[in-house]
ZAMARGU-4260 file (C-alpha; in steps of 0.2 Angstrom, whole numbers, plus 5000, padded with zeros to 4 digits):
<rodrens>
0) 4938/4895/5034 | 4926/4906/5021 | 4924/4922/5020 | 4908/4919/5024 | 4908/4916/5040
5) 4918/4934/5044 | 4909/4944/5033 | 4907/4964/5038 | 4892/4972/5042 | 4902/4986/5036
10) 4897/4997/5050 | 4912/5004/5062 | 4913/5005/5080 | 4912/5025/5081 | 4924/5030/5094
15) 4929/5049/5087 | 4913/5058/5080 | 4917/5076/5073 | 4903/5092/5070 | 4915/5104/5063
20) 4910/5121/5057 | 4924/5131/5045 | 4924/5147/5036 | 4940/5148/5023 | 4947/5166/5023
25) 4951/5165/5003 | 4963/5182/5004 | 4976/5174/5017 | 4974/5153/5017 | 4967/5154/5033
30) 4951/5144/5040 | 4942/5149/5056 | 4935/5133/5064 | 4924/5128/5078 | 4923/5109/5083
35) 4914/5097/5093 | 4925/5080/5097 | 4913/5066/5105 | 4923/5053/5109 | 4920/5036/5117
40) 4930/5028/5128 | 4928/5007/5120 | 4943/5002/5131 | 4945/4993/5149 | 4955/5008/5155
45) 4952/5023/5163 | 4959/5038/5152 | 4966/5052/5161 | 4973/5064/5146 | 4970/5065/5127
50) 4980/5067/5113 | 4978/5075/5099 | 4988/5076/5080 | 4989/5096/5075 | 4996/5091/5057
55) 4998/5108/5049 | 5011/5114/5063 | 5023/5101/5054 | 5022/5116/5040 | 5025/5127/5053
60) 5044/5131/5052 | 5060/5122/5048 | 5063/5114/5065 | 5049/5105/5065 | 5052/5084/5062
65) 5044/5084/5046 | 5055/5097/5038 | 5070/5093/5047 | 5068/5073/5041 | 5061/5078/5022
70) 5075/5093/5022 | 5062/5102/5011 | 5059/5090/4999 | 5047/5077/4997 | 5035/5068/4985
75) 5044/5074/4971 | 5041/5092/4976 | 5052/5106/4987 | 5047/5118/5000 | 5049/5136/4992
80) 5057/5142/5008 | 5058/5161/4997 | 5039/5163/4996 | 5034/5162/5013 | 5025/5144/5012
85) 5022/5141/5029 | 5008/5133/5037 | 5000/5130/5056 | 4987/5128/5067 | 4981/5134/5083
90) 4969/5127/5097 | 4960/5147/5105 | 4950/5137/5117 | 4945/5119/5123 | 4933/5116/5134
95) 4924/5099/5142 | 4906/5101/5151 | 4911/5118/5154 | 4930/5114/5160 | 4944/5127/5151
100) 4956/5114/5145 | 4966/5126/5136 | 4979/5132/5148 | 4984/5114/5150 | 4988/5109/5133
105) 5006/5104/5132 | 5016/5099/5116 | 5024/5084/5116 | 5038/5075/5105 | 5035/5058/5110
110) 5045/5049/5094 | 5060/5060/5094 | 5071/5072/5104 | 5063/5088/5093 | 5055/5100/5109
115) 5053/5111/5094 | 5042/5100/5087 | 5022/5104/5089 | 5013/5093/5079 | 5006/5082/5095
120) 4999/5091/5110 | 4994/5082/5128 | 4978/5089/5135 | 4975/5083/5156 | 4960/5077/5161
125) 4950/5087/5179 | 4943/5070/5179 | 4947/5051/5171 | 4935/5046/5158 | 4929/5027/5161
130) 4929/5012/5151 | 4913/5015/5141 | 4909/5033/5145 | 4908/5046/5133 | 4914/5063/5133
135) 4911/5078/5123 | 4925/5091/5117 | 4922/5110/5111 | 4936/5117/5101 | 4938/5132/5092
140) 4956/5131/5081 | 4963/5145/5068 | 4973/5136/5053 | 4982/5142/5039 | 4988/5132/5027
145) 5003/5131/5019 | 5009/5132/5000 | 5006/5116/4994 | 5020/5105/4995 | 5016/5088/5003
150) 4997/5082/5004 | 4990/5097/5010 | 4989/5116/5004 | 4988/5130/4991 | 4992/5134/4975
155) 4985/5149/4967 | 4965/5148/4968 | 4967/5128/4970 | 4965/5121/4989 | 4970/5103/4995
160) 4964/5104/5014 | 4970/5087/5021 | 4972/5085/5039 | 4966/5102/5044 | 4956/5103/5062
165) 4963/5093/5077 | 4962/5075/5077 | 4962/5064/5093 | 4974/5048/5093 | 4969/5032/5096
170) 4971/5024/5112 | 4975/5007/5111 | 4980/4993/5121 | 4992/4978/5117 | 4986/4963/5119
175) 4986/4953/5137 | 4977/4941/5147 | 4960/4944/5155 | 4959/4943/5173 | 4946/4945/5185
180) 4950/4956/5202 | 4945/4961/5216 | 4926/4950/5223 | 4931/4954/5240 | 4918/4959/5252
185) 4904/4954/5241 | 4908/4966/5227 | 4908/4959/5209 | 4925/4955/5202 | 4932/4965/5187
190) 4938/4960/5170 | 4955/4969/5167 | 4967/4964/5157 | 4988/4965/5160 | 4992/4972/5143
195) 5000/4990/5140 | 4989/5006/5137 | 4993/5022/5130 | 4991/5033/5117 | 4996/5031/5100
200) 4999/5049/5095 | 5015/5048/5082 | 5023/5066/5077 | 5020/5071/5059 | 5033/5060/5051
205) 5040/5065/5032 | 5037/5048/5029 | 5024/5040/5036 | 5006/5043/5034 | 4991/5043/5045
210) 4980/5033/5059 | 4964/5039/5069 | 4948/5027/5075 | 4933/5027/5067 | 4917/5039/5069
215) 4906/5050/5059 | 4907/5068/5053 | 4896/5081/5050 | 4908/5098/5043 | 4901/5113/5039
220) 4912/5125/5027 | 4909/5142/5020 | 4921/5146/5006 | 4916/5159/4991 | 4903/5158/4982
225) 4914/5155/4965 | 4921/5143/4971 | 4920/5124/4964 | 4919/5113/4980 | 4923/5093/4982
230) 4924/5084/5001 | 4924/5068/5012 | 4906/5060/5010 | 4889/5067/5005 | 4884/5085/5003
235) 4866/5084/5011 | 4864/5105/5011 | 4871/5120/5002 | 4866/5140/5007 | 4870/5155/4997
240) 4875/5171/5008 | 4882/5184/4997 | 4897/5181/4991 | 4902/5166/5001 | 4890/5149/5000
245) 4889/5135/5016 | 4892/5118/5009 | 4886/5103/5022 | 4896/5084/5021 | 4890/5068/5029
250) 4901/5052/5031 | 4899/5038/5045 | 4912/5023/5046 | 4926/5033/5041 | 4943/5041/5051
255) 4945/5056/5042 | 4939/5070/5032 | 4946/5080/5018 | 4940/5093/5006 | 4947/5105/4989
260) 4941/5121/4981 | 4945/5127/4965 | 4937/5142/4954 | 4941/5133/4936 | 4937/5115/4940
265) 4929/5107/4929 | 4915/5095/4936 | 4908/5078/4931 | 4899/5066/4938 | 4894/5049/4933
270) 4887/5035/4942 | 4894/5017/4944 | 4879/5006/4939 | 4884/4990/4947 | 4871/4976/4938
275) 4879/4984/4922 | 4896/4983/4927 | 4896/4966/4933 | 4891/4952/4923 | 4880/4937/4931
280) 4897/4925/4929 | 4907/4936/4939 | 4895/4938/4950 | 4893/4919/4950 | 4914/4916/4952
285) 4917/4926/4967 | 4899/4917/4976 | 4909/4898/4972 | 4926/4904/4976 | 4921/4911/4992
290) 4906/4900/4995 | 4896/4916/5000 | 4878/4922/4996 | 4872/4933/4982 | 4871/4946/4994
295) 4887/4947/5002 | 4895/4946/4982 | 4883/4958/4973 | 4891/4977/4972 | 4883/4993/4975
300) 4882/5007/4966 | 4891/5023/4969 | 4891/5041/4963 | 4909/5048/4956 | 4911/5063/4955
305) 4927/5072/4946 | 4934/5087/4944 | 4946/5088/4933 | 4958/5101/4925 | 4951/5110/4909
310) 4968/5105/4903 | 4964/5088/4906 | 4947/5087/4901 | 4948/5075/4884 | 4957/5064/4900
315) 4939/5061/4908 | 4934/5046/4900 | 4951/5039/4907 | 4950/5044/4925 | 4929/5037/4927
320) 4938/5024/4917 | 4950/5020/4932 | 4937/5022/4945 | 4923/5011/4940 | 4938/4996/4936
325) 4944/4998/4952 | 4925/4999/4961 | 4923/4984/4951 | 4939/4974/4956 | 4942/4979/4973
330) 4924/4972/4977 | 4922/4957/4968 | 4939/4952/4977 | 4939/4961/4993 | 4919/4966/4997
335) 4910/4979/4990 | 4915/4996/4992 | 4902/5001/5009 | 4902/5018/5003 | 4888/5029/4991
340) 4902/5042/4983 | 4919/5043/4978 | 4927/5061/4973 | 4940/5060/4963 | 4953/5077/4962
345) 4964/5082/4946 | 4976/5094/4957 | 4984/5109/4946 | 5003/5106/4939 | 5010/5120/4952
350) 5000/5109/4963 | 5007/5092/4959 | 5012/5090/4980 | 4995/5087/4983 | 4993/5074/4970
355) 4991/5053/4973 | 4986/5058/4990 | 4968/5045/4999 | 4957/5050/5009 | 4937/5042/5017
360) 4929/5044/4998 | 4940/5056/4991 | 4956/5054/4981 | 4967/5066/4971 | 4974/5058/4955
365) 4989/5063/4945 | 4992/5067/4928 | 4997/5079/4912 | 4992/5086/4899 | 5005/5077/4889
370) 5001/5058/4889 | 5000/5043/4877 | 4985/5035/4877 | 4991/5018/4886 | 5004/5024/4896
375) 4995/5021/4913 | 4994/5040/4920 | 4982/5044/4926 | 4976/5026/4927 | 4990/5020/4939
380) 4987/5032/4952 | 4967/5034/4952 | 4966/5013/4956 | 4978/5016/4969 | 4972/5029/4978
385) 4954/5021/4977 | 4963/5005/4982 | 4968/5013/5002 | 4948/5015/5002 | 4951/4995/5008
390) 4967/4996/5013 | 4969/5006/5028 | 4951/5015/5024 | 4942/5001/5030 | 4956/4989/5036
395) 4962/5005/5046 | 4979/4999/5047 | 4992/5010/5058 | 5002/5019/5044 | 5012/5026/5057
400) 5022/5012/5063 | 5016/4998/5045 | 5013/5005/5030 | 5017/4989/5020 | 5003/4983/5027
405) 4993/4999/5019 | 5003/5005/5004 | 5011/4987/5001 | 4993/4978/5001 | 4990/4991/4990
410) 5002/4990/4978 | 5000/4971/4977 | 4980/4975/4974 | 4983/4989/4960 | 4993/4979/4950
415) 4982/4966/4949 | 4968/4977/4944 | 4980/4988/4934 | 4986/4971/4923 | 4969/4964/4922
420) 4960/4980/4917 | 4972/4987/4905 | 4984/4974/4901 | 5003/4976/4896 | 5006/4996/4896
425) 5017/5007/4885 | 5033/5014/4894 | 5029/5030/4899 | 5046/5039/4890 | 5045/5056/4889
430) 5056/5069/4880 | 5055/5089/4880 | 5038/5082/4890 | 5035/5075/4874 | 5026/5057/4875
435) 5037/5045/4862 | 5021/5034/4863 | 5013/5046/4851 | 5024/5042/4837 | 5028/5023/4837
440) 5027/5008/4848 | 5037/5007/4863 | 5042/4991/4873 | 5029/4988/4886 | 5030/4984/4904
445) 5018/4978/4918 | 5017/4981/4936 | 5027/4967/4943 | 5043/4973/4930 | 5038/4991/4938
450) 5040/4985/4956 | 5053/4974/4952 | 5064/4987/4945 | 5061/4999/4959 | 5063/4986/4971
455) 5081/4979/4966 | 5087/4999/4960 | 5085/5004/4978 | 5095/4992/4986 | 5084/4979/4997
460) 5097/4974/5010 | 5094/4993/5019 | 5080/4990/5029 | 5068/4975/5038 | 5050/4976/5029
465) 5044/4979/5044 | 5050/4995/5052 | 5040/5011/5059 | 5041/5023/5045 | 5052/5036/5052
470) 5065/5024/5053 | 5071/5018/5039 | 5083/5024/5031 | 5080/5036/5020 | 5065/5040/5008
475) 5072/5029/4993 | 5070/5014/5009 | 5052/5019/5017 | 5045/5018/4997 | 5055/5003/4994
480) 5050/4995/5010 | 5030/5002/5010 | 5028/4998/4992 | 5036/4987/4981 | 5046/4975/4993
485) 5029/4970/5002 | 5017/4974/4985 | 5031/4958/4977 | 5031/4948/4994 | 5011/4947/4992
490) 5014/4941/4973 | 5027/4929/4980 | 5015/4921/4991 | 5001/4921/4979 | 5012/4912/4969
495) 5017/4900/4982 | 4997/4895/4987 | 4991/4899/4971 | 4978/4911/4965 | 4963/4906/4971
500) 4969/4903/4988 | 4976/4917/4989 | 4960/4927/4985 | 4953/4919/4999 | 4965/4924/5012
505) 4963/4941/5007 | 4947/4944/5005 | 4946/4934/5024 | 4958/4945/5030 | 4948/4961/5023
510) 4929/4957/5028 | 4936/4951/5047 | 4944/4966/5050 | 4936/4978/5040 | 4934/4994/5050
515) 4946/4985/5065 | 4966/4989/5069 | 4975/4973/5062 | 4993/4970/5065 | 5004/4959/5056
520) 5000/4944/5068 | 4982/4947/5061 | 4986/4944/5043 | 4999/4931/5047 | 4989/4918/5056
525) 4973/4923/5044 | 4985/4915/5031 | 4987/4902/5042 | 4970/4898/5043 | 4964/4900/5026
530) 4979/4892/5017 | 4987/4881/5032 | 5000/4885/5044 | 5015/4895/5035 | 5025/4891/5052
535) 5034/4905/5051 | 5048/4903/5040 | 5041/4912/5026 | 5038/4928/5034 | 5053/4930/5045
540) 5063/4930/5029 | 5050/4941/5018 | 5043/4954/5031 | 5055/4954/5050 | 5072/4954/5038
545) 5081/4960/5027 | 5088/4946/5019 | 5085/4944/5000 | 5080/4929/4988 | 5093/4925/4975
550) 5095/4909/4966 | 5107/4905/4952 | 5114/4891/4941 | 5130/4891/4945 | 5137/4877/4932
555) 5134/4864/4919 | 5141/4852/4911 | 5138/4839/4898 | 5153/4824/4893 | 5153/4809/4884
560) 5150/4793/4897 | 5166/4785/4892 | 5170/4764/4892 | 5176/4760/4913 | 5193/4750/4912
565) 5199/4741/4927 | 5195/4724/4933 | 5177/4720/4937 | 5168/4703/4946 | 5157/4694/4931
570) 5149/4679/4933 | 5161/4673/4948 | 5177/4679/4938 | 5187/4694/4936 | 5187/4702/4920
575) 5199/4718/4914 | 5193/4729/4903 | 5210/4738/4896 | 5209/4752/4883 | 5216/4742/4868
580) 5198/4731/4872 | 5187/4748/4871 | 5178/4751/4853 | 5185/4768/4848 | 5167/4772/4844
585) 5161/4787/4853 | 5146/4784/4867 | 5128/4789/4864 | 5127/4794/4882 | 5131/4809/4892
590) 5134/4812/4910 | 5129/4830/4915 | 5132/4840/4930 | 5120/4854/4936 | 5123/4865/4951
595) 5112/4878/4958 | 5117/4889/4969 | 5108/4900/4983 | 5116/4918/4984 | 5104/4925/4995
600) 5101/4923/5014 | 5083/4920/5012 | 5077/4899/5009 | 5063/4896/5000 | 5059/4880/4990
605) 5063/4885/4971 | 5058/4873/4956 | 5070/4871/4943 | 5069/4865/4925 | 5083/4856/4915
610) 5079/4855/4895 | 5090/4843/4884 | 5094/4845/4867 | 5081/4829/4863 | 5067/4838/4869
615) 5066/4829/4885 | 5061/4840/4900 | 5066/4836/4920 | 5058/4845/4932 | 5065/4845/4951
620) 5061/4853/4965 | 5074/4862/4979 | 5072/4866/4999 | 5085/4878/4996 | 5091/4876/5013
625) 5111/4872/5008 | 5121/4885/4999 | 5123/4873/4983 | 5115/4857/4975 | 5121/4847/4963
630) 5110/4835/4950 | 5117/4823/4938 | 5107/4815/4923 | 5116/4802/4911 | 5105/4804/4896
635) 5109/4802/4876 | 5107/4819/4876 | 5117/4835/4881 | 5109/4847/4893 | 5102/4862/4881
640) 5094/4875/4896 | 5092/4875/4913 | 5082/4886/4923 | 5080/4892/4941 | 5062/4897/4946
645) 5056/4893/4927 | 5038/4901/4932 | 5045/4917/4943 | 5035/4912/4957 | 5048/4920/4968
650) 5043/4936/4963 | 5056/4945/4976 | 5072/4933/4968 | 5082/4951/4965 | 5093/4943/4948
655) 5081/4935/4937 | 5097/4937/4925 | 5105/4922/4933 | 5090/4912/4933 | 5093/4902/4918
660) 5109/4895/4907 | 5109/4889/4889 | 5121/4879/4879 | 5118/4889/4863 | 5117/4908/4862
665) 5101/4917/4862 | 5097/4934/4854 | 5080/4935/4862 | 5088/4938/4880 | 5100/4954/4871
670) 5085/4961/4863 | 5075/4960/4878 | 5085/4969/4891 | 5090/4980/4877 | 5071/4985/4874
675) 5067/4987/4892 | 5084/4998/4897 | 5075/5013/4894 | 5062/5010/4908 | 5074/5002/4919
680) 5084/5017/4921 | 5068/5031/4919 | 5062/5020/4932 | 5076/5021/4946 | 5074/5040/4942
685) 5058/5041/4949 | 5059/5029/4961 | 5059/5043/4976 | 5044/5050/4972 | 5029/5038/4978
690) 5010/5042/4978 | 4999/5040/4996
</rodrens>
């Protein structure tokens, strides 16, 4: 099947629009906010309570889950428990067609034991909304927010606002069988089905991220006048009053909405132009691939606007650089981005928690001051972050309870773009915050040797792939497990199908359920029917285990075939070859031995590659599915190298080292792990700080 016949209209199904109206109290980080929730009911069900995410209480105090779980520290930045950073947020009133709700509101830990936990609230209904009825909310909140340390906050004049004003869950339910009942007495029957309903209203989890329907918002926010301002969607109005000015934003089709002010910001904006962007012929590539129309290939243009640091201002070109690649990659392969802005925010250095953070056309980079000129910062983290704009912004997968199928589409996506845009990048070694880069060549790496070496420092036998993200084991695991474990199994599958292929299925996979909840069932059986049935086998190993690929040569050997004595039938008579009648010349053949061994509990089909010293060249191909295999070649030639996997098509093997034996001694290998040590062990440093 073609994309074409599941391309997106690339309008949502608005089930949670927001009218929010804020004033920002500068002198305390406190916001004064009046919203009105209208919320649609899309199910079969009839709902009898809400549920509603207050994220800022998880800054609240050191018994809430966040804290306890992150013990302070997170993102590569701590909670500065001496400086009072505390952060929270408080429903005054809510009311429905003139109902006070507000002496019903209940917190509720529905993830953990935590009572002191207040990042979820339960609100009871006077009456059940029905399937298909709409109902309309009035809230007015108080928020303060807390000193930055996690996606959200302060830091001097700067202000990261994500997650600010209460946000309704998503009621969902699992899938079942559609029955009709009832028809008695001459009433119509009713379609209903026997699945499971029930909010999905997760806790604010260290690590884990976000998931809320689709809507449209219209906020309203006052901030001071001198103040630089950048948001979610399009500002459509701005009034001056004194010393404070009312700013207006507009976004439909999106979950979410987020917004920053800083005095010193410095502000740019370019537009994405896409006829100049994108030639005819790659226009014309993704129309055969795909077998789609002009139409549904051709990219839109889009206004970015950044602001930036003035310390980093000679690093504009970089960061529009960044963007309009990844506008331009992310929609020739996946559809074009459905949006007419993106903002893209350079937070301050005592800011840095609020940095590689996504949100509905907004994004906060990451960078410094200090940085060679092909080091990949602050390239690596604007592409990604623009990346969730498709993964889990318009695929709006449940980050709760699978992020790999978020962050780890993701990663998979940014490297690609990342590798194709910018090619090989310089390691990004730095000492006294000093850049070696500026001063001579360094080895180079890419992103798979990134994911890779992040991948196999963490250890990959801790956790399942697929795991709700409070639950694995630690921080080093949830990275490992969101990131660069499911960003290799993608490349391993690639691999597997093939390039084109694989852009099929994923660009399948992103128009059908663009603005929809897929599970991993969804993006399983879209392989299946873009590329042919996986049966199962490949994911069970790579996504609902934690088994690991690892396949070695475990042996060769090359001897002389020697002259057989013993008695053997010719021509109807015996004949005995004895070792006084065998020529003492050598033989010109050899018999060699080559074993290959599977280490790891995963099975997948490996190709292997024996090389002899004549030049000849054997390929073979293995199931996997015994421990050992053993091949035997007589040839007048020794066996000079063999080599497992000669391609690296298993991108997730987790010893490439054992990969591959020679006869005769090769420097290049010493000199190459020698040349990338450096990164390796810089790179397992970092490894528990992950961007959004």
């Amino acid at each position: 099947m073609c994309a074409a016949a599941v391309y997106a209209e690339n309008k949502a199904d608005l089930v949670a629009n927001y009218r929010i109206s804020a004033h920002y109290n500068a002198p305390d980080k406190s916001l004064d906010g009046n919203e009105t929730l209208t919320w649609t009911n899309k199910s079969l069900d009839d709902v009898t309570d809400l549920q509603f995410h207050l994220y800022l209480n998880a800054f609240k105090n050191e018994k809430s889950t966040f804290v306890r779980e992150s013990g302070g520290s997170l993102r590569g930045d701590r909670l500065e428990r001496d400086k009072s950073p505390w952060g929270w947020i408080d429903i005054k009133r809510m009311s429905l067609a003139g109902a006070d709700l507000t002496k019903s509101i209940a917190f509720i830990h529905p993830d953990d034991s935590n009572a002191d936990d207040q990042t979820v609230i339960r609100v009871p209904l006077p009456k059940p909304v029905k399937r298909g009825e709409t109902i309309e909310l009035e809230i007015e909140f108080k928020a303060k927010f807390p000193k930055v340390f996690a996606r959200t906050g302060y830091a001097g004049t700067f202000l990261l606002a994500g997650q600010w004003f209460p946000k309704i869950g998503v009621w969902e339910t699992t899938p079942g069988l559609l029955k009709l009942v009832g028809g008695e007495g001459g009433k119509p029957p009713v379609a209903v089905r026997d699945g499971f309903s029930a909010w999905n209203c997760h806790q604010f989890h260290a690590n884990s991220e976000f998931y809320a329907d689709y809507g449209s918002y219209d906020v309203e926010l006052t901030v001071p006048s001198n103040e630089v301002i950048g948001a979610t969607g399009e500002l459509v109005k701005e009034a001056a009053n004194g010393a404070e000015k009312t700013y207006t934003f507009h976004q439909e089709n999106v979950h979410d909405f987020a917004w920053t002010i800083q005095q010193d910001y410095v502000k740019l904006e370019r537009i994405f132009r896409a006829e100049r962007e994108v030639s005819a012929q790659e226009l014309a590539t993704v129309m055969k691939r795909h077998k789609i129309s002009m139409e549904e290939a051709r990219l839109t243009d889009v206004k970015v606007t950044l602001l930036l640091q003035p310390e980093h201002a000679a690093q504009a070109e970089r960061h529009f650089k960044a963007a309009f690649n990844a506008i331009k990659w992310f929609g020739l392969w996946y559809g074009h981005y459905p949006h007419r802005t993106l903002t893209v925010v350079d937070p301050p250095h005592n800011g840095s928690g609020a940095e590689g953070m996504e949100y509905p056309t907004f994004i906060t980079a990451g960078t410094s001051w200090l940085t060679a000129a092909n080091d990949g910062t602050p390239e690596g983290v604007v592409v990604h972050e623009f990346g969730h704009q498709f993964w889990q912004g318009q695929v709006g997968t449940n980050e709760f309870e699978a992020a790999w199928m978020d962050e780890g589409f993701n990663t998979y996506s940014t490297g690609k773009v990342i590798d194709l845009a910018y090619g090989r990048l310089q390691l990004p070694v730095h000492v006294f915050g000093i850049p070696l880069g500026w001063f001579w060549k360094l080895p180079s790496r890419n992103t798979l040797e990134e994911n890779r070496a992040a991948y196999i420092g963490i250890g990959p036998k801790q956790d399942d792939l697929a795991r709700f993200s409070w639950q694995y084991r630690n921080s080093a695991s949830y990275g490992e497990n969101s990131y660069m474990r499911p960003g290799l199994m993608l490349t391993t599958l690639e691999n597997l199908l093939g390039s084109e292929r694989m852009e099929r299925v994923m660009r399948t996979y992103q128009q059908r359920y663009r603005y929809r909840h897929p599970n991993a069932k969804d993006f399983i059986n879209t392989v299946g029917e873009v590329s042919g049935p996986m049966q199962g086998w490949y994911f069970n190993q790579t996504v609902f285990s934690s088994n690991v690929i690892d396949y070695k040569v475990d042996g060769v050997t090359s001897t002389r075939v020697k002259t057989a004595l013993g008695v053997f039938d010719k021509d109807g008579a015996k004949v005995t070859v004895a070792a006084k009648d065998v020529d003492k010349k050598k033989s010109d053949e050899y018999l060699s031995k080559v074993y290959i061994r599977r280490e790891g509990e995963a099975v997948l089909p490996v190709e292997l590659r024996i090389t002899f010293k004549n030049g000849e060249v054997v390929n073979e191909k293995w199931d996997g599915a015994y421990r050992w295999i053993k091949y035997e070649y007589t040839r007048k030639s020794e066996v000079k190298h063999v080599e497992v996997d000669p391609l690296h098509k298993l991108a997730l093997d987790v010893n490439f080292a054992n990969n591959s034996w020679t006869g005769d001694a090769d420097n290049s290998v010493v000199f190459k792990w020698a040349s990338t040590m450096l990164f390796w062990i810089q790179n397992a440093l970092q490894i528990a700080s992950v961007v959004g």
